[in-house]
C-alpha positions as CSV (number, residue, x, y, z in Angstrom):
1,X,161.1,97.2,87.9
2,X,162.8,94.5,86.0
3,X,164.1,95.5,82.4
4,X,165.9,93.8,79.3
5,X,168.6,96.5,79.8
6,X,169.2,96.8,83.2
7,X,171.3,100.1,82.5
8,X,168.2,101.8,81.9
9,X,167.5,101.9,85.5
10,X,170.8,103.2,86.3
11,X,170.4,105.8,84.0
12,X,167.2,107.0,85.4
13,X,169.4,107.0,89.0
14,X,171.7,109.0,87.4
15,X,169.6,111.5,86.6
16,X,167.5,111.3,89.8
17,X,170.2,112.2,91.5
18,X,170.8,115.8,89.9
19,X,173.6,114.4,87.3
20,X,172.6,116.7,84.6
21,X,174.1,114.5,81.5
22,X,174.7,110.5,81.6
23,X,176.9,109.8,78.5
24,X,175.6,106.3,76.7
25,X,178.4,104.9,74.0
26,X,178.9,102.4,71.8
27,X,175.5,101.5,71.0
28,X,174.9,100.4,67.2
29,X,171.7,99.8,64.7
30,X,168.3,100.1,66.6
31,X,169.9,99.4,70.2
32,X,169.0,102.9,71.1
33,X,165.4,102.5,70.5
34,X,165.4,99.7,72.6
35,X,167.5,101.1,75.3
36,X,164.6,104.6,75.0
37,X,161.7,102.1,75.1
38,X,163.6,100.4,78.0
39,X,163.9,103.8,80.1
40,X,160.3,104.7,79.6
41,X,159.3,101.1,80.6
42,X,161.2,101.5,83.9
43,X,159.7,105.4,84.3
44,X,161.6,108.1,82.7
45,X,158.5,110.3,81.8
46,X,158.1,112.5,78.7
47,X,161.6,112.6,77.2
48,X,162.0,114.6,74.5
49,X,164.4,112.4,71.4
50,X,166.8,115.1,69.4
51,X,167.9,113.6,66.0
52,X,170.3,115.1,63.6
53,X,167.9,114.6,60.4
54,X,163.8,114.4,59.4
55,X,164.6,111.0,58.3
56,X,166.8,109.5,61.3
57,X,163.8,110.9,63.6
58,X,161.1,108.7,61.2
59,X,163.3,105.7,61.1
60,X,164.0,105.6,65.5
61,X,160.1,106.2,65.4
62,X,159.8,103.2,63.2
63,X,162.5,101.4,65.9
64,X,160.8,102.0,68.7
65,X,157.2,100.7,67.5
66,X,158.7,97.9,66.7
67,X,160.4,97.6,70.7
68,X,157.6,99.2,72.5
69,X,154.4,98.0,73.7
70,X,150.9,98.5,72.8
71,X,150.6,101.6,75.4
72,X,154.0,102.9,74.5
73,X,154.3,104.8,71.0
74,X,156.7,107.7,69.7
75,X,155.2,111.2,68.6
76,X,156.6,112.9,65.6
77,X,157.6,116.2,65.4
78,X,158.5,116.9,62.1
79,X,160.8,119.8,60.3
80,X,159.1,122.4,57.9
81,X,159.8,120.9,54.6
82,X,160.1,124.6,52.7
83,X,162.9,126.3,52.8
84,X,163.8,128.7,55.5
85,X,162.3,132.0,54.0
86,X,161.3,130.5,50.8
87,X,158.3,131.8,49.1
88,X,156.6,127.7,49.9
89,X,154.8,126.9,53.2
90,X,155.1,123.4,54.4
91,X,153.0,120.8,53.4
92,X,149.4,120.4,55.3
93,X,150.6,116.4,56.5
94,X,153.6,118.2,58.1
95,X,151.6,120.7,59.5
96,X,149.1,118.3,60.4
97,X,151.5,116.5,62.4
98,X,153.3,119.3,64.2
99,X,150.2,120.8,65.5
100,X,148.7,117.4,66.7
101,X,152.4,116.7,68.3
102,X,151.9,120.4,70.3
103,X,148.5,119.4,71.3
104,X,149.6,116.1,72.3
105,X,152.5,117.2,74.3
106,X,150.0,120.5,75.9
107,X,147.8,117.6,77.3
108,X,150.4,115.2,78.6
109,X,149.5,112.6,75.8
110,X,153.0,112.3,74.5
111,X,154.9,109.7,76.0
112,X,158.0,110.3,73.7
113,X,158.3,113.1,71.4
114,X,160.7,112.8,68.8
115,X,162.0,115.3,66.4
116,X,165.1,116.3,64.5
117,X,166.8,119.4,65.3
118,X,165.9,121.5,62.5
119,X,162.1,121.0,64.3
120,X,164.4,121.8,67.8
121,X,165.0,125.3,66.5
122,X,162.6,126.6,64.8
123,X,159.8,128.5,67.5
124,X,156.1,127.4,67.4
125,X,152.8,128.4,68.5
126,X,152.4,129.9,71.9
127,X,150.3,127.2,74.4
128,X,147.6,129.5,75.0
129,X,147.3,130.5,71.2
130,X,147.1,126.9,70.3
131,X,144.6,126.0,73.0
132,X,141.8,129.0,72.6
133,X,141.7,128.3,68.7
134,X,141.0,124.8,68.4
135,X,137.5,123.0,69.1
136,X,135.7,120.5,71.2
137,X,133.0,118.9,70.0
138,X,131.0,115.9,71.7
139,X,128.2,113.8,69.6
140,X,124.9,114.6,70.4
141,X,125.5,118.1,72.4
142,X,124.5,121.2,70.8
143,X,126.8,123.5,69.1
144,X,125.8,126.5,66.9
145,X,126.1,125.3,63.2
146,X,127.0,129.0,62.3
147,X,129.1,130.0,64.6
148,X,131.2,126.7,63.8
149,X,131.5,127.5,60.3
150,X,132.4,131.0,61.0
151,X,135.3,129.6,63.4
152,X,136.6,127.0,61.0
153,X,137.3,130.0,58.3
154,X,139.3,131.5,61.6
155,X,141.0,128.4,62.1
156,X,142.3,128.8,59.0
157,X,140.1,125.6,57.2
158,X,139.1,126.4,53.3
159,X,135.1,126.1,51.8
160,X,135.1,123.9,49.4
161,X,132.4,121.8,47.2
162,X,133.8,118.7,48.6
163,X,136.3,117.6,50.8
164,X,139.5,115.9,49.6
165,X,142.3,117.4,51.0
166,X,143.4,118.4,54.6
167,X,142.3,122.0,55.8
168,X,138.7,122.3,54.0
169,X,135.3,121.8,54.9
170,X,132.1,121.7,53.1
171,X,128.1,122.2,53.7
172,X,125.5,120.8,52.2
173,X,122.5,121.2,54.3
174,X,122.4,119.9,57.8
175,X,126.1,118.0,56.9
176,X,129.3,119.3,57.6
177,X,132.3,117.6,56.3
178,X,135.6,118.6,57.8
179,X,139.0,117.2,57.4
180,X,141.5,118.5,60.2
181,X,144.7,118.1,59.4
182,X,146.0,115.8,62.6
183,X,143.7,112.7,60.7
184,X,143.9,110.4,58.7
185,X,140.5,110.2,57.0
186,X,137.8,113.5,57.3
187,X,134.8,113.8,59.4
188,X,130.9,114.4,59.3
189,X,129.0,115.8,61.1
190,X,125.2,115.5,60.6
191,X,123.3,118.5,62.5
192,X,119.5,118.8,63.5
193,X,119.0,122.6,63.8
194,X,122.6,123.4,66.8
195,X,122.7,119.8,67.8
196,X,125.3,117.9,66.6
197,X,123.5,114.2,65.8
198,X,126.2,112.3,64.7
199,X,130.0,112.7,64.2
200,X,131.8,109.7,61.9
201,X,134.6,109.5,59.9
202,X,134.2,109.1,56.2
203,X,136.7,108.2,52.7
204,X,137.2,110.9,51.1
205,X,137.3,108.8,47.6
206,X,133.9,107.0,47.9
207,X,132.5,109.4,50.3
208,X,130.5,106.8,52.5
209,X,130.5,106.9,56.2
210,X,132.9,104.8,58.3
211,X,133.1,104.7,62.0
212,X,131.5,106.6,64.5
213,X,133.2,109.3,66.5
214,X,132.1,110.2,70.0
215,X,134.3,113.2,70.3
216,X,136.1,115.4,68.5
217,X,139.0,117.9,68.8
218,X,139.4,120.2,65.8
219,X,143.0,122.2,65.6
220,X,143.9,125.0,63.3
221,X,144.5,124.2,59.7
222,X,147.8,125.9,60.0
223,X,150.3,127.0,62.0
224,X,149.1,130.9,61.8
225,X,145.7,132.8,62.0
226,X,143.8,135.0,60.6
227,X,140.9,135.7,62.8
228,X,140.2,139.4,63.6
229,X,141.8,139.4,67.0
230,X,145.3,138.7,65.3
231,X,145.1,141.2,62.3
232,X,143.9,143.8,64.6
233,X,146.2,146.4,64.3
234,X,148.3,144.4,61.9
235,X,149.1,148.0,59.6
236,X,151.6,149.3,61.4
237,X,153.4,146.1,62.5
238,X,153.6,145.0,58.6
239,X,155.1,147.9,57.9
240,X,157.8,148.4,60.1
241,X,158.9,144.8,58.7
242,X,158.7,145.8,55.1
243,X,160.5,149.0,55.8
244,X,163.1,147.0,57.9
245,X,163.7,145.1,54.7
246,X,163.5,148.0,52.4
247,X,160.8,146.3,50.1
248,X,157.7,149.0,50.9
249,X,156.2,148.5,47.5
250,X,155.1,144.9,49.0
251,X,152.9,145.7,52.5
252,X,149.6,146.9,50.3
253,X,149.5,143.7,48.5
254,X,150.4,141.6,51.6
255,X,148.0,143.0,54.0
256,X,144.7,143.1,51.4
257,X,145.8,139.3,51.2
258,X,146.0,139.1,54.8
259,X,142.6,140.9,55.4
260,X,141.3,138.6,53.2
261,X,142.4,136.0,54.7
262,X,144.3,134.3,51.6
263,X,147.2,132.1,53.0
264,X,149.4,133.0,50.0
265,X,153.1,130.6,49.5
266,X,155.6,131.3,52.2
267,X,153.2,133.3,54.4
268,X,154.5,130.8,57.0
269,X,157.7,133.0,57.6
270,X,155.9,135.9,58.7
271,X,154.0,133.7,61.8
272,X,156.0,135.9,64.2
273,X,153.9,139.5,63.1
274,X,150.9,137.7,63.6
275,X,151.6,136.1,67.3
276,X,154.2,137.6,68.6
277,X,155.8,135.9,71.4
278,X,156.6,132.4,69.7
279,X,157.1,129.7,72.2
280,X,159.7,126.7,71.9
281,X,159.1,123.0,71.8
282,X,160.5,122.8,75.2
283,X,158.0,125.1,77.0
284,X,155.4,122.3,76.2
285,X,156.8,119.9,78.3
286,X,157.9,119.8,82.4
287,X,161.5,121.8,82.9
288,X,161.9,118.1,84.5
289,X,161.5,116.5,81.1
290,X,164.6,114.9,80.3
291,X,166.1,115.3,76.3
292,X,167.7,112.2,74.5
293,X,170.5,113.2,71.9
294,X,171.0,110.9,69.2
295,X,174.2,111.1,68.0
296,X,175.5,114.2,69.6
297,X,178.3,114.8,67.5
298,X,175.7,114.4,64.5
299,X,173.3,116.8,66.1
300,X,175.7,119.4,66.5
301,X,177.0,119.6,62.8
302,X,173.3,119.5,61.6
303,X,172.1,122.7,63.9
304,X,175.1,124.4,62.5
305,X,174.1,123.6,59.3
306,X,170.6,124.5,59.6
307,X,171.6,127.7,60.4
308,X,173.9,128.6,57.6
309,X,170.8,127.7,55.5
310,X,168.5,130.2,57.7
311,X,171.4,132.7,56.8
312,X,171.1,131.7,53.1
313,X,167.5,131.8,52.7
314,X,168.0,135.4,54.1
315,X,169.9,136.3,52.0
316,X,167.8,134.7,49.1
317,X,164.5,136.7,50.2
318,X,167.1,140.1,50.6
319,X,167.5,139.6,46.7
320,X,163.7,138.8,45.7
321,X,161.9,141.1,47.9
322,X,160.3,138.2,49.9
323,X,159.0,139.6,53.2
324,X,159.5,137.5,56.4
325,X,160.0,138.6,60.2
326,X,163.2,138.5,61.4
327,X,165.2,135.5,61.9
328,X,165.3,135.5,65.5
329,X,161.7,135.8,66.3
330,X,161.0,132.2,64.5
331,X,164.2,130.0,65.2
332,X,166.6,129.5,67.6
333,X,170.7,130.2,66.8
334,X,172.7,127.3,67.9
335,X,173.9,129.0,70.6
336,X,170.4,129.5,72.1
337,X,170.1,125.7,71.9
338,X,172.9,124.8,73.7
339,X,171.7,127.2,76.1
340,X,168.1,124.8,76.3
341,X,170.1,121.7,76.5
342,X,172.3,123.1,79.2
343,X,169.3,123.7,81.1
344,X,167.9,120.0,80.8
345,X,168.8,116.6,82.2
346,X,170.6,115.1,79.0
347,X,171.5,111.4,78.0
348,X,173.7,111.3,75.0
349,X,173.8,108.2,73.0
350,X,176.4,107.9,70.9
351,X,178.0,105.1,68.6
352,X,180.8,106.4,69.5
353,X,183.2,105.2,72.1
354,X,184.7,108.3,72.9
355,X,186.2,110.4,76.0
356,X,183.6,110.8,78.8
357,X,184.5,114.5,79.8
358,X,184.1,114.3,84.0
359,X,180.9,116.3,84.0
360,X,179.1,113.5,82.6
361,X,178.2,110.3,83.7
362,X,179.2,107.4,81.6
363,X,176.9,103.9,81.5
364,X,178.3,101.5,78.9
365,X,176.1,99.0,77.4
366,X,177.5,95.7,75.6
367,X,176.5,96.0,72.1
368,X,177.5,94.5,68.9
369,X,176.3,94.9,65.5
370,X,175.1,91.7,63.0
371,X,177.0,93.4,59.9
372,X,179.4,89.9,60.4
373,X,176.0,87.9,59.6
374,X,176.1,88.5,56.0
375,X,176.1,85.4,54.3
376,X,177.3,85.0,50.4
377,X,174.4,82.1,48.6
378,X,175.8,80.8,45.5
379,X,174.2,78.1,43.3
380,X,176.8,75.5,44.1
381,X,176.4,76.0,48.0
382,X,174.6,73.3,50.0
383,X,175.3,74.9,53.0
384,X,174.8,78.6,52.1
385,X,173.6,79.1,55.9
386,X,176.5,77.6,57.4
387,X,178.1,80.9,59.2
388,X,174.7,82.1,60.2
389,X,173.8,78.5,61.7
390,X,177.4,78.8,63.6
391,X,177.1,82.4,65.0
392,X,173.7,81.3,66.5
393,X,174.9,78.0,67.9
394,X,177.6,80.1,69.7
395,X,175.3,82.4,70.9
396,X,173.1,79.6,72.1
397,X,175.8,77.7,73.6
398,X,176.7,80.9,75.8
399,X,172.9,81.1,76.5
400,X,171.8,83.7,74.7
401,X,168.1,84.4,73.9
402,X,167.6,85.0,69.9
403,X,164.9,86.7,68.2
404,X,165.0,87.3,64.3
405,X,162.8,89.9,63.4
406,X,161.0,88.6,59.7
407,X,158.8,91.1,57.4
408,X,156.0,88.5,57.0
409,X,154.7,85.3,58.1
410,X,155.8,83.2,54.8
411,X,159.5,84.6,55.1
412,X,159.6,83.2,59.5
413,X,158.3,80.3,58.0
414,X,160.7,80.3,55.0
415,X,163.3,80.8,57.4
416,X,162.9,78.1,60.3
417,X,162.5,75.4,57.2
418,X,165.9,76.8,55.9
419,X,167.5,76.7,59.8
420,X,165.9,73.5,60.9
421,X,168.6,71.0,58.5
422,X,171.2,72.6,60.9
423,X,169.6,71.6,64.2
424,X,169.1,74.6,65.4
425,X,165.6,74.8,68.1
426,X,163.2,77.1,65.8
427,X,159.9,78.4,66.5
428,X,157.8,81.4,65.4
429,X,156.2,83.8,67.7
430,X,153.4,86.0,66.4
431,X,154.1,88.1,69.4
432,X,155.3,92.0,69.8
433,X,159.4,91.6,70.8
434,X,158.9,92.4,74.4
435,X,156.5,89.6,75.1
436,X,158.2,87.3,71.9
437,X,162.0,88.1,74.2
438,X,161.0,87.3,78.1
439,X,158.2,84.5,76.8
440,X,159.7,80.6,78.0
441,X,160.4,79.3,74.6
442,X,158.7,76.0,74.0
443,X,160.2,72.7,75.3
């Protein structure tokens, strides 16, 4: 296997031979997603990517699209976007996206799962939980209409008139609508008597039908039920946490909500009364799975941080009678994370060029960043592109192969026409990079 970084394979020989941690510095701007989609090219399976933030784990997602091949794409994972032991549950996209992350990553469908480490620490569904509540369902097999509808109210899905948002269904006759919350655009379902005719996607704004759907895997609405099974013998348990946190004048209005199966704001922080025995992220994949840190040092100052606001919101809820299960039965500390990592095979990239300690094994990577490219245009400059047109002529004169990524067509073509008065060989490739970069250019 032949790659554009040929460290990539040595750091997959590193690791094959029981070197728990291979140390990557020095790399700068979106080399690391190319160096990731490099190592899953040459067969590092199902890593899991640690960043230090929700919006350094969207914007290496974003990197490694752009790097990857059609087969190879990035999986999500995002953070809760309420605050820990808030009286706010996350919103229904995030949700949405978590849960079709875990079912991804249950069913080996997630190449690369990517997360940032607030998402690291914070416990999830158990595998078995998540697996016997959500639903199959295959066009044109039967499937009791009622006992569906009884199981979507389970899975935690609302009734409504007509389905906008994420989490609800409606009836109206033989139709079902139904709008899980890992899609993009709801479903219907069109019944004769149990048998379900037709499955298609529809937009929620017009309502018309859209493309037909052959099968169909309904998850949970949320990250917590309230099916009969889980509030069975819920009483007691609620108690013991309201009298833990001195606030029993609370657990007769929280369990008639519960029994009734209203998902009031923040009920979220009480997931671990109703399935005990949280799981972690890592339990969903191989112990084999190797973990990708992005920016250690970065990593590291954001768990701590994320912590002290777990402590905070503790605090908060102490003051404001909010009840909530303890704060070790829904996230991690940071020691217990270490303790994970420790566990794993590790690579560390870092834009760092630091110290190597002797336990870890360090592969350097040439890598500069194009921050020197910056060119000042004035009105009175002919040759505005001058320094740009001499750093790629060097780089061409040392053989270097170039690619300039461009937003749109117009602005390639905008900028070949402003290269071409400096003689420099131009040509636009409608391409994805990997085949665009080891292409022959044209003669």
């Amino acid at each position: 296997m032949t790659t554009l970084i040929p460290q990539a394979i040595d750091s997959i020989a590193a690791l094959r031979r029981s070197e728990r941690r291979v140390t990557v510095p020095g790399l700068k701007g979106s080399a690391p997603a190319l160096y990731v989609a490099e190592l899953v090219r040459a067969g590092l399976e199902n890593p899991l990517v640690i960043t230090p933030t929700q919006e350094a784990a969207e914007e290496f997602c974003r990197e490694l699209a752009f790097f990857s091949t059609g087969d190879l794409h990035a999986t999500l994972f995002p953070a809760w976007d309420a605050a820990p032991f808030s009286a706010t549950s996350p919103h229904p996209d995030i949700t949405g996206a978590r849960l079709d992350t875990l079912f991804r990553m249950q069913n080996g469908l997630a190449r690369i799962t990517v997360m940032p480490v607030a998402a690291a620490l914070q416990r999830v569904l158990p595998r078995k939980t998540l697996n016997d509540a959500s639903c199959y369902l295959l066009a044109g097999e039967d499937f009791e209409r009622d006992d569906l509808l009884a199981r979507l109210i389970r899975m935690g899905y609302a009734n409504v008139p007509l389905v906008e948002d994420r989490g609800t269904f409606a009836v109206r006759g033989g139709i079902l609508d139904i709008f899980p919350p890992n899609l993009t655009t709801p479903v219907r379902i069109e019944f004769f008597g149990d048998t379900a005719e037709t499955i298609r996607a529809f937009d929620p704004l017009t309502q018309r039908s859209l493309q037909p759907i052959e099968e169909l895997v309904l998850l949970p609405s949320r990250e917590l039920l309230l099916s009969d099974e889980v509030l069975e013998d819920i009483s007691p348990r609620l108690k013991k946490v309201c009298d833990d946190l001195d606030i029993p004048a609370n657990r007769r209005l929280i369990l008639e909500d519960l029994q009734n199966t209203v998902y009031f704001q923040g009920i979220d922080f009480l997931q671990p009364l109703l399935h005990p025995g949280l799981e972690t992220i890592f339990d969903y994949v191989p112990a084999t799975a190797p973990l990708i840190l992005l920016d250690p040092e970065g990593i590291s100052y954001a768990s701590l941080s994320f912590c002290e606001e777990i402590e905070a919101g503790i605090a908060k809820a102490a003051t404001t009678g909010f009840a909530h299960s303890p704060a070790g039965e829904l996230f991690l500390t940071d020691a217990e994370l270490t303790a994970v990592v420790a566990r794993r095979r590790v690579i560390e990239l870092s834009g760092l060029l630091l110290d190597t300690p002797e336990a870890h094994t360090a592969i350097a990577i040439p890598c500069l960043d194009n921050g020197d490219l910056r060119v000042s245009v004035s009105k009175e400059s002919s040759n505005a592109l001058a320094p740009l047109a001499n750093t790629l002529r060097s780089w061409l004169n040392g053989s270097e192969r170039i690619a300039i990524a461009c937003h749109q067509q117009a602005q390639a073509e905008r900028l070949k026409d402003l290269l071409t008065p400096y003689k420099l060989p131009c040509f636009i490739s409608e391409s994805g990079f990997i085949e665009a970069v080891t292409t022959p250019t044209p003669s």
